[in-house]
N, C-alpha and C positions, 0 to 999 in steps of 0.2 A: 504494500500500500504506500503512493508517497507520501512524502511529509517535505514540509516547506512552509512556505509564507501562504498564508489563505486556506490551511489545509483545517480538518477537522482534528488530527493532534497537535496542533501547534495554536490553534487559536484561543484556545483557554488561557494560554501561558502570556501571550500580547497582553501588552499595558491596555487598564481599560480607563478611557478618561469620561467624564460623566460632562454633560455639557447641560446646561443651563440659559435659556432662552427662549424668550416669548415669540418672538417673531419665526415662523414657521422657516420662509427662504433661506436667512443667517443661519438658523438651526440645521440645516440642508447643506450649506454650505459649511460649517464645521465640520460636517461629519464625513460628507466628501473627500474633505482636502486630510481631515485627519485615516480617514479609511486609505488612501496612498501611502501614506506610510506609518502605513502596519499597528495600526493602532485602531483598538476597539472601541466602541462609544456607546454608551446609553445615553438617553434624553430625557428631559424635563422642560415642562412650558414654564414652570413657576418655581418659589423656594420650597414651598408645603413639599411639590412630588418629586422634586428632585433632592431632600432630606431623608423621604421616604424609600426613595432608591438607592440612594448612599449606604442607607442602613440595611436595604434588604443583599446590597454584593457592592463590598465598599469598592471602590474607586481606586485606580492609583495617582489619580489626576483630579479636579473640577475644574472644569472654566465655565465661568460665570457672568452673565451680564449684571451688570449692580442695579439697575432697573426694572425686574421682573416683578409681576402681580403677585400676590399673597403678600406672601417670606420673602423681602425683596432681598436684592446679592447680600447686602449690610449684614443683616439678620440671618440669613443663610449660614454666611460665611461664619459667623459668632458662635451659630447653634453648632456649626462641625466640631467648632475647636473645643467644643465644651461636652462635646459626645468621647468619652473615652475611646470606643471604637474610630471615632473619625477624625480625631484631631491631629495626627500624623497627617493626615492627605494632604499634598500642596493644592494651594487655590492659584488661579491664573485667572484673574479679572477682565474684562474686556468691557470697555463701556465708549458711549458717544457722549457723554458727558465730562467733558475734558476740567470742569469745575471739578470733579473730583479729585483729581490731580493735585488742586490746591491746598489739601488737608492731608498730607501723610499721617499724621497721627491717628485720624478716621480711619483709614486702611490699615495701619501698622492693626489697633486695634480691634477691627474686624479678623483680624490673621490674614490675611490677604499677602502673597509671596508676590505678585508681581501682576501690575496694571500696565494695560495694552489699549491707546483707543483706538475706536471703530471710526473709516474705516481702516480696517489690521491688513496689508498684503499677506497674504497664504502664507509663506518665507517666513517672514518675522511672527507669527503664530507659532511654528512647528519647532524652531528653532527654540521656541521659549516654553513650550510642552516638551521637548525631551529636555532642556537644560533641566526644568523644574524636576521630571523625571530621573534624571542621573543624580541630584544634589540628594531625593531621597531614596533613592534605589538601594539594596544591597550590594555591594562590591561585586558580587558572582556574576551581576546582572546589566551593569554599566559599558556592556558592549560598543553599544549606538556611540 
């Protein structure tokens, strides 16, 4: 049977990054550009069900818009770090709210690793999902 990239024994093992976003298209397009390389994705419209997805098969990743309905990213991002189970996960924020930007101490303490605004080119996204990925990876696993 082969195995490789895309195959059924190897795709459990791919980092899975949990993405967060209301807008359908962005949502579409994250998972696109992250599905090229080799990276799994679940989805969530809001913070409520992508909390709820966190916790049912954690994440090795979240990107997050800070703008979603319910549990917006702020609140999202707070309730991970305060879940024992999920406050390891690195967060990667993406927002068109470049006012954000003005408050580090608001993102420092939401736990927030690293803010990206929209619009993000594909490149500088992927680049900053696997960095975020190697920083908390196991040493075994720091290939990429």
């Amino acid at each position: 049977m082969p195995t490789g990239p895309g195959t059924a024994s190897t795709a459990s093992t791919l980092p899975l990054v949990l993405i967060v976003e209301d807008d359908l298209a962005t949502r579409a397009f994250y998972r696109d550009v992250l599905a090229l390389y080799e990276l799994r994705t679940v989805e969530a419209h809001n913070g409520h069900q992508a909390f709820n997805n966190a916790g049912d098969e954690p994440p090795n990743l979240v990107l997050t818009d800070l703008a979603v309905p319910g549990l917006d990213g702020f609140e999202l991002c707070r309730a991970l770090k305060h879940s024992l189970q999920l406050r390891d996960i690195p967060i990667l924020a993406v927002t068109g709210h470049s006012a954000y930007l003005d408050d580090p101490d608001r993102l420092r303490q939401a736990g927030i690793d690293q803010v990206l605004t929209k619009p993000c080119p594909p490149e500088l996204l992927v680049q900053e999902v696997w960095r975020l990925l190697r920083v908390t990876a196991p040493a075994s696993s720091r290939s990429r």
